[in-house]
Phi, psi and omega in degrees: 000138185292151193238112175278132154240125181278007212250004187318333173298327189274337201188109214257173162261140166308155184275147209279326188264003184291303182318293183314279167004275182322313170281345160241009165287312182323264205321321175246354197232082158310320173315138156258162191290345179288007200260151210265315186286175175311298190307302182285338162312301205290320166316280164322338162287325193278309183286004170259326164295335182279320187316324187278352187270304176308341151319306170296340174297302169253031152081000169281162155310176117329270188337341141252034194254128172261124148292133194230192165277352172115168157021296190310282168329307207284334178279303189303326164312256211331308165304287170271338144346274173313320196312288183265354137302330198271124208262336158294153201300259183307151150278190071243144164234170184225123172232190178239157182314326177271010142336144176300145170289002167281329171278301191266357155271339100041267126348292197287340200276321161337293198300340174275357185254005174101351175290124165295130151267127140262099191261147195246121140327133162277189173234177181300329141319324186095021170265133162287148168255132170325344195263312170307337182279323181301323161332298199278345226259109191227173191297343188267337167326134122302304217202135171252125190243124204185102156311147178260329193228096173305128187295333169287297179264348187076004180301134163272134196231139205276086197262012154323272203298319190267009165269322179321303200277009214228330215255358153266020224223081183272355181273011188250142160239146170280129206228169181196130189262075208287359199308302178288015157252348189267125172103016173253297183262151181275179181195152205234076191299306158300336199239008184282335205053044182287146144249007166201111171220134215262152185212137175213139223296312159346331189261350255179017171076026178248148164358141151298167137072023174241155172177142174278196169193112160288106148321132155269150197296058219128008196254125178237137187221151150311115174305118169304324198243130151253144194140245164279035177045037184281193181047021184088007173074009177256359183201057176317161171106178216295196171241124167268119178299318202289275156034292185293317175294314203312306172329275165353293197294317186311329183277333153319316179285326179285313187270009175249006190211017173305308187311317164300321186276334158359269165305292179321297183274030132270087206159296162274339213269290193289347170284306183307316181296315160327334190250345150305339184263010166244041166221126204262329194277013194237161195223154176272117161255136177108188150301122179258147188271023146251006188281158132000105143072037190295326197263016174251336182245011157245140159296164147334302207274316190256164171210124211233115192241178174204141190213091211284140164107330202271122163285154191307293166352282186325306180286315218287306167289188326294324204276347175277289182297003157264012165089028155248141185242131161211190185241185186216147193047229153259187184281319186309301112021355224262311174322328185283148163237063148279136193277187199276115178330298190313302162321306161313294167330294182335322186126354182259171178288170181291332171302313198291320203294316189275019180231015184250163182237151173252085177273146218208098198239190191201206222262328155314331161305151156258170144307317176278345155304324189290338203256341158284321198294328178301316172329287180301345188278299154018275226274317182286285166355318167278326142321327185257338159339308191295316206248353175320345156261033168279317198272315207297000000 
């Protein structure tokens, strides 16, 4: 049986020439780039050439682009980075009740160290509104922490607008946790008013364990990593170089050809929800693609489902023995059977919150794949109909 993965939020597959790419930067540029001689010279040159091209990519300087380890770094440099830099008595920060755990565990390890927290209520969709963070915003702020694309739902949060509202604030910086937004939504690095936005390659055909953080220029942090002083002294140790490319050529290749995968995957995102919505025993968490301005206020890519009372777990395997692999909360998450925090803010119950799945698809789907998973999604729901009170 053919094995469909349903799983791009958690993990994109490398992209093939990425792949190539890598494994001979491996076999030739060995160098460290920090090193005098020729060979660390040509090295550095290939990471002072990928830095300027994702720059370009996202609308950046070279000069503010950091290298990291992925999503997890990036969010904490941007996040405790502000923290401890930041030279006033009292702190505070302000995040929303949804965030990816890299934020809000995060957050919370600040707040046991004595940092005032404000966490901001979603709606029922899982958006923030801009006015509660205005709301929240004291002499005392440092740092507004606010994901653009939920790892869970797939929600777009108007970071237009809470850049708009964060940016009279001038002693406040704004940080945005973009990994499940880039090459899916757009985004406006001059003109958003982000002073830190995080990335990690891995969601984007790219390496594992790479990943950037955009600095806006004049923006200053505290290092996490002390040592040589690589990154601008904002992020020491060697530079991976093969890492460092592979990353570069995958956004490349993500961001010339986002408009088209757009469009296509919302093009699936609405063939899949037709056929949830002739299954009565599954609920849509999140935006549905008949609502209003659905593709502005959802990503592409995800779709968050719930089959309140049925542990997750239970659909994950049955759908595993129909060849889909798909997830349940985010993979860091994925192991608790705590029901999903995110759902809860939302507004929903323990049942439901604790009965959902994350299906997640990328640039190898199809249509007739979309028409399969429905099928099979079908197929398992009706097999599990019979034990629910077994299960539950």
């Amino acid at each position: 049986m053919k094995t469909y993965y349903f799983d791009h939020s958690a993990s994109t597959p490398m992209l093939p020439t990425v792949i190539e790419t890598m494994s001979e930067l491996m076999k030739l540029h060995y160098a460290n780039p920090g090193a005098l001689h020729r060979s660390g010279a040509e090295a550095l040159k290939l990471v002072d050439r990928a830095r300027g091209s994702i720059a370009e990519r996202m609308g950046a300087k070279p000069e503010e682009i950091i290298f990291t380890s992925g999503g997890t770094e990036s969010n904490n440099l941007a996040i405790k980075g502000s923290i401890h830099k930041a030279t006033r008595a009292n702190k505070h920060i302000i995040t929303s009740a949804v965030e990816h755990a890299s934020v809000y565990e995060c957050v919370r390890q600040l707040e046991a160290m004595g940092i005032r927290t404000t966490v901001v209520p979603v709606d029922r969709f899982g958006r923030v509104n801009p006015e509660d963070v205005e709301s929240a915003i004291t002499k005392d702020t440092v740092l507004v922490s606010i994901m653009q694309v939920n790892n869970e739902t797939g929600v777009v949060q108007p970071i237009s607008e809470l850049g708009n509202v964060i940016s009279r604030f001038p002693h406040v910086r704004f940080h945005v946790d973009g990994v499940q937004a880039i090459g899916k939504v757009p985004f406006d690095w001059t003109g958003w008013g982000v002073h830190m936005y995080s990335g990690s390659a891995h969601k984007f055909g790219g390496p594992k364990g790479m990943g950037f953080l955009l600095l806006k220029s004049g923006v200053e942090l505290a290092p996490l990593l002390n040592g040589g002083d690589q990154e601008q002294g904002f992020r020491s140790g060697t530079q991976n170089v093969p890492g460092i490319v592979a990353m570069s050529q995958a956004l490349r290749l993500t961001m010339e050809s986002r408009d088209s995968r757009r469009a296509r995957m919302y093009a699936m995102r609405r063939q899949l929800l037709d056929v949830v919505d002739q299954i009565p025993e599954l609920f849509i968490n999140g935006v549905h693609s008949n609502m209003d301005n659905a593709e502005t206020e959802t990503a592409p890519h995800v779709v968050n489902l719930s089959y309140p009372g049925m542990r997750p777990e239970v659909i994950i395997h049955m759908l595993e023995k129909h060849g889909i692999l798909v997830s349940t909360q985010s993979a860091c998450s994925s192991k608790s059977l705590l029901p999903s925090r995110v759902l809860l803010a939302m507004g929903h119950d323990e049942d439901r919150a604790s009965g959902s799945i994350r299906i997640s698809f990328g640039d190898e789907h199809t249509d007739k794949d979309i028409e399969i998973l429905g099928e099979r999604l079908k197929s398992v729901v009706a097999k599990l109909k019979p034990l629910e009170r077994n299960i539950k």
